[in-house]
N, C-alpha and C positions, 0 to 999 in steps of 0.2 A: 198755804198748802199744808194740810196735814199729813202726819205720819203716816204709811202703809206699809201695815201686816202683812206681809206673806212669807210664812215662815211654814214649815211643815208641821207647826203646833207649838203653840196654839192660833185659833186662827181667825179671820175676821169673823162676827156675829151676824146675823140677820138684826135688823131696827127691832123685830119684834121680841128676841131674845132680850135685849139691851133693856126694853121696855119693863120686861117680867122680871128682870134683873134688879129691879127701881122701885118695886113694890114695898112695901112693909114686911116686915118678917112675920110669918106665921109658925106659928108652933109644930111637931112635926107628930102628934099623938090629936090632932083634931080630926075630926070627922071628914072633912074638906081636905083637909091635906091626903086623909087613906084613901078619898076617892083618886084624887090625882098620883097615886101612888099608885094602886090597884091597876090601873087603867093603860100605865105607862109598862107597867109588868106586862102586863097582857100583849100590850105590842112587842113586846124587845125578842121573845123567839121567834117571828118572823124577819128579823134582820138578819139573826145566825144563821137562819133559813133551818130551824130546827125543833120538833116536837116536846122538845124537853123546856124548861123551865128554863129563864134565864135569870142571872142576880145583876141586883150594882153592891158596888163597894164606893162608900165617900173614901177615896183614895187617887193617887196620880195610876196612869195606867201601871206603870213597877210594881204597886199596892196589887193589881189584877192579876200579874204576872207572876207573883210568889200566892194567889190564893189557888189562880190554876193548879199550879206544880204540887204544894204541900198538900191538899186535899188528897190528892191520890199516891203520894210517895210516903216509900217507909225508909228509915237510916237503912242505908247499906243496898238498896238498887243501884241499879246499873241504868244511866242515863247516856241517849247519843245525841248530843246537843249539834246543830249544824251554827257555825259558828262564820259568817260573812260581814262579818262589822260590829259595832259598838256595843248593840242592844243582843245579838248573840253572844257576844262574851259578856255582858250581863247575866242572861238566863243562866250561861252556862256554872258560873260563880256563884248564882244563888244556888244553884242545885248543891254544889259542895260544900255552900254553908249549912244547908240541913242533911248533911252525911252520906248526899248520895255520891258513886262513882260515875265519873263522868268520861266519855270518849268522844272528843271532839273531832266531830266532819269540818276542817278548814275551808272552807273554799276563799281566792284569791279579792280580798276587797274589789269591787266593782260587777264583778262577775256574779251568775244565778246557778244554782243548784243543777250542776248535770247530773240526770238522774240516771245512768247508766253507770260512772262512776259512783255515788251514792247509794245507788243496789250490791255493788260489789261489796263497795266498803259495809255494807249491814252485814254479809254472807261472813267478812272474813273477822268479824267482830270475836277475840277467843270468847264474850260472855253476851246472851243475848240481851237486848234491854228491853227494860220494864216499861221505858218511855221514853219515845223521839220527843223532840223538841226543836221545832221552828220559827223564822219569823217568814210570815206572808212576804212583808213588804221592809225589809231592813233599811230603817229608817236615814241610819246615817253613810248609804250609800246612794238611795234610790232605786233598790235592784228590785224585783220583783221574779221572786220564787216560784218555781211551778209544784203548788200544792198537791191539785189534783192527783198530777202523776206519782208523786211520793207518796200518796197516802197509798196509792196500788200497790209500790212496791211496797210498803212497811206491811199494808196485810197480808201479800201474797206471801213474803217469807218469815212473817211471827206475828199468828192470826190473834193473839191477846194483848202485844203491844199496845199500848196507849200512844196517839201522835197527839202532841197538844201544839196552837199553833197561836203565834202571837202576830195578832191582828191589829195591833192598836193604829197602823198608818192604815189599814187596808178594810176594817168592818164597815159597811156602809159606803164604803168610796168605789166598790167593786166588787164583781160577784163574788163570794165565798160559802157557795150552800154547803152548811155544817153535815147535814145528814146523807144528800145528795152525794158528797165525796169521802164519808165516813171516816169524819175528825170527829177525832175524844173531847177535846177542848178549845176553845176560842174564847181569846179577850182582844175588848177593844176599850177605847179611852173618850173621852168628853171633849177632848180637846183638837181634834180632829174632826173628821167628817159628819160627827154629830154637832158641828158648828157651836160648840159650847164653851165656856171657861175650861180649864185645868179643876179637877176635883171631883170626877166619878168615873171607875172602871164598871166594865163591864163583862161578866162569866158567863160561859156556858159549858155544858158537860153531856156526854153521850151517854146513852143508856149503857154500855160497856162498862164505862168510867167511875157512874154510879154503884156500878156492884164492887167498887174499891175506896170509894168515898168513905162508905160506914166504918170501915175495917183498917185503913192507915193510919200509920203507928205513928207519923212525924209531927212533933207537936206542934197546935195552933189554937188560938183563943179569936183574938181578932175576924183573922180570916178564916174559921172553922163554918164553913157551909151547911153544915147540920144545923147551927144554931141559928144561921140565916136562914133558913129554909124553914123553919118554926115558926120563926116569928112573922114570914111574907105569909104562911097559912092563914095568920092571925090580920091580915092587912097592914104590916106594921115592919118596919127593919130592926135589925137583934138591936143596933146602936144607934148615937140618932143620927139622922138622917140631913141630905144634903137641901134642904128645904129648898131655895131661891135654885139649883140647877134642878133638880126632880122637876120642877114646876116651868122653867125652860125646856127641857126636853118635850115636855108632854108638846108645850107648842111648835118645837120643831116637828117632831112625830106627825101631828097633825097637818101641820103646815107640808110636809113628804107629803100623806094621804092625798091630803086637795089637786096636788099636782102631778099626780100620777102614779104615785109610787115610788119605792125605791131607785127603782130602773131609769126614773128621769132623773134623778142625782146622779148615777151611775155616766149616764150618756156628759154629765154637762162638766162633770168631773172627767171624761176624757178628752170633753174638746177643749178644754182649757190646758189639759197638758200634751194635745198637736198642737193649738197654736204654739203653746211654749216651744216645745222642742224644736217645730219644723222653721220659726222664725230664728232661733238661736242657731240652730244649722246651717240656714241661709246665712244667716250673719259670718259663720263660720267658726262658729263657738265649736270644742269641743264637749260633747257631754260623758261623764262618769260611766254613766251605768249602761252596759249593756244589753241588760234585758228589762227596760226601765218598767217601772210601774207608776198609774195614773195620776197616782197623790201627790209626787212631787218628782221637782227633777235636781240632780247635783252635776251643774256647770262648772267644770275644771278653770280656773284663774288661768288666761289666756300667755304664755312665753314671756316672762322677764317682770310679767308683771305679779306684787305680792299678795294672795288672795284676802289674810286680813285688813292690809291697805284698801285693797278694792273694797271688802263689804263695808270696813269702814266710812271712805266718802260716799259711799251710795246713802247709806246712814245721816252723814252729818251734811253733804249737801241738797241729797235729791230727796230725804225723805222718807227712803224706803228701807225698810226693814226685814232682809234676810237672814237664812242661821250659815255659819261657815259650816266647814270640817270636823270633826272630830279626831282625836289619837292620832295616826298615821296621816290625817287628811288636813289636820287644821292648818290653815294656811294654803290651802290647793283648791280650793270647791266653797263653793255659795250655793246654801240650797235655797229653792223656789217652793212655795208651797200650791197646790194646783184646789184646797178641801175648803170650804166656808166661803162666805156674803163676798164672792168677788165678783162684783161686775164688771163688763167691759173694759171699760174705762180705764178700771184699776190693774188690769192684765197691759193695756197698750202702755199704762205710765208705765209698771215695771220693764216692759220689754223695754220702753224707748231708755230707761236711764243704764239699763246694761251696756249696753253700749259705748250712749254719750259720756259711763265715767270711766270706760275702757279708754277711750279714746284723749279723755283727760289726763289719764297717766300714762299713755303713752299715744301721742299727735298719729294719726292716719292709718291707725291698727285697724279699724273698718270702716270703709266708703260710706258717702252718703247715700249713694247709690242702693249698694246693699240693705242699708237699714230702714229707706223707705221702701223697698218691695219687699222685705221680709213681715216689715210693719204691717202691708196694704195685706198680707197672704196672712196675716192672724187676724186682725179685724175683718176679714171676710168669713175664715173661719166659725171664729165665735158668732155670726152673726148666723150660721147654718145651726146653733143649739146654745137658742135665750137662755138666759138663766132663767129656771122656775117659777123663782119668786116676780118677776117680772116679764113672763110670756102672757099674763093674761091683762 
């Protein structure tokens, strides 16, 4: 039996990625290469779901996440970072390593953005900010954010604010039209939903945002978008370039096209986290997140039992390969990843050894009973929305 990925990134590959992955290296200034460059440019602002231009950065998504921010930020703004987990108080820590002031919206790990609360706290803000900052999809909980509505309130009460939003769990896994709900910013990552290795972000930016791009004062070289934006004129990235993933993308891109579109990733990425959820709730698993989002789920380590013990034998004997906790969490939660080459098969093995190594560390925590009709209601599931690459 081999190992199985399912972590919430990186994540298994399609064969066909694997394949492109195995090529010979090609140079990244050939004429072949700036077709397949060119081409993959072209498609990436219809992911954002947005008319503007979008970049990669040979970079982990973090790399994407400080070229968002710095582009448009000068020393000494006024940032309101919403802060619900791991990867929020990341953004929120880079922002005050490049001088800006930061006022962090807490919200209670587990929990999503009430946006009621959230409009107040902007009103009673003593300095207004220059730039919201969120994540879609906070990673190391599993929550999922209501964008949409935040972005109403950010314009209705400071119609120049910049919202920038970090999408690395959530671009391509789920709707997020950039323009459509009138976000400044969105990055996502390679390693997720675009079914690829670890090694390219991805930017995009509002026509609002743009007219602050030229004129911020906060230094950057690397991630200086001007200079990236020159050089994509040119067919070409300012540095070189991620050759072997540029050239997997293009085939996943493609390979989305053939089968429908985005929107049939979208569907097969949520029924892979109903079967998840609603078979681990029959089981009688507790899960974390409240207001879960599609890409993954974080299962609380069931009463008495130790959550890095658990993901450990799941690891060493079944196989399977989940991420824990984080800070506050490590030890309490196993997260599931619901993004990349999962098929069936590899959903019912995870489900089934949740269980069987609960049940290992501690004798009759759940019935048999339970866990084959929790089983029989996900394999039914997943069988109401094939995966893509194997409906035809």
């Amino acid at each position: 039996m081999n190992p199985l990925l399912m972590t919430p990134g990186p994540v298994p590959v399609p064969p066909e990625v694997l394949n492109v992955l195995a090529l010979p290296i090609e140079h990244h200034r050939t004429a072949a290469f700036q077709q397949c460059f060119e081409r993959v440019l072209g498609k990436l602002p219809a992911l954002f779901g947005t008319s503007q231009r979008a970049f990669m950065h040979v970079s982990t998504g973090s790399g994407g996440m400080e070229s968002l921010l710095v582009n448009v930020l000068n020393p000494g703004d006024r940032v309101a970072a919403v802060v619900s987990g791991k990867f929020g108080e990341r953004w929120a820590e880079m922002a005050e390593a490049y001088g800006a002031h930061v006022d962090r919206f807490e919200v209670p790990w587990g929990d999503a953005v009430d946006v009621n609360a959230f409009e107040l706290w902007l009103k009673n803000l003593a300095n207004k900010p220059h730039i919201v900052m969120s994540q879609a999809c906070e990673t190391s909980t599993a929550v999922l954010h209501p964008i949409e509505s935040m972005a109403k309130v950010i314009r209705q009460n400071h119609a120049d604010t910049l919202f920038l939003v970090d999408a690395i769990t959530a671009l391509g896994a789920l709707p997020l039209p950039m323009d459509a709900w009138d976000l400044d910013g969105v990055v996502g990552g390679s390693q997720k939903a675009f079914m690829l290795p670890t090694g390219l972000s991805f930017v995009a930016w509002s026509a609002r945002a743009w007219k602050k791009i030229p004129h911020a004062k906060t230094p950057r070289f690397y991630f200086d978008i001007r200079d990236e934006l020159t050089a994509n004129l040119r067919g070409e990235t300012n540095f070189s370039s991620g050759v072997p993933l540029v050239k997997a993308l293009d085939v996943v891109l493609s390979q989305i096209d053939s089968f429908g579109g985005i929107s049939a990733l979208y569907k097969r990425i949520d029924c892979v986290a109903r079967a998840t959820r609603n078979s681990l709730d029959a089981m009688g698993f507790c899960l974390l997140a409240r207001s879960p989002s599609p890409s993954l789920t974080a299962v609380c380590a069931p009463s008495g039992i130790d959550g890095a013990k658990w993901r450990g034998l799941l690891e060493s004997k079944y196989e399977l390969v989940l991420m824990g906790g984080q800070d506050r969490l490590k030890g309490k939660i196993v997260r599931l990843g619901h993004m990349g080459y999962i098929r069936d098969e590899d959903l019912m093995r995870a489900l089934a050894a949740l269980p069987n190594s609960v049940n290992e560390l501690n004798a009759g925590t759940i019935s048999t009973e339970k866990i084959t009709a929790a089983l029989a209601g996900a394999e039914a599931c997943l069988k109401s929305v094939p995966m893509p690459w194997l409906a035809g």
